[in-house]
C-alpha angles and dihedrals in degrees: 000000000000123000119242127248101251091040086055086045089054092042097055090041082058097050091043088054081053101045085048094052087051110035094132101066099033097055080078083081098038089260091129138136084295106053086042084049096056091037092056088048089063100050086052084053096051100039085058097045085042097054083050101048092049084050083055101047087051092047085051091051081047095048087045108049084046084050095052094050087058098052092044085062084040093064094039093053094043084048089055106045087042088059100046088038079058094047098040104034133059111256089246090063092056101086086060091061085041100256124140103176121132100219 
């Protein structure tokens, strides 16, 4: 299973703590102040897409419940009107109303 975001964020702070603690020997492989540097650029980067990303995951549970309460008056209204156009109107004028029930 995939790690999430934050957890891979975590994850890449600990090792540049690391990389930072031990820059010496590990500028033998090209791993120096620079690399930490970029690398540490790119947490900062990920840590800021990832907050926005959280705020608009938030806004999209807002837009749907809101959504869902819509469509919710949405279904009541059209029952409504489906049971009293029934009632009021001949079976042959239905489908102008949409409506494809038999009876």
């Amino acid at each position: 299973m995939p790690k999430s975001y934050s957890l891979e964020i975590t994850d890449a702070q600990v090792m540049l703590a690391g990389i930072r603690a031990n820059c010496e020997v590990l500028s033998e492989r090209k791993i120096d102040g620079k690399f930490a540097d970029e690398l540490d650029g790119n947490i900062i980067s990920c840590v800021t897409l990832n907050n926005e990303q959280e705020q608009l995951k938030a806004k999209l549970k807002e837009k749907t419940q809101a959504l869902n309460r819509q469509i919710s008056e949405l279904r009541a209204k059209t029952s409504q009107a489906r049971k009293i156009i029934k009632m009021d109107m001949p079976q042959a004028s239905w489908k102008e109303f949409g409506i494809a029930d038999k009876r």
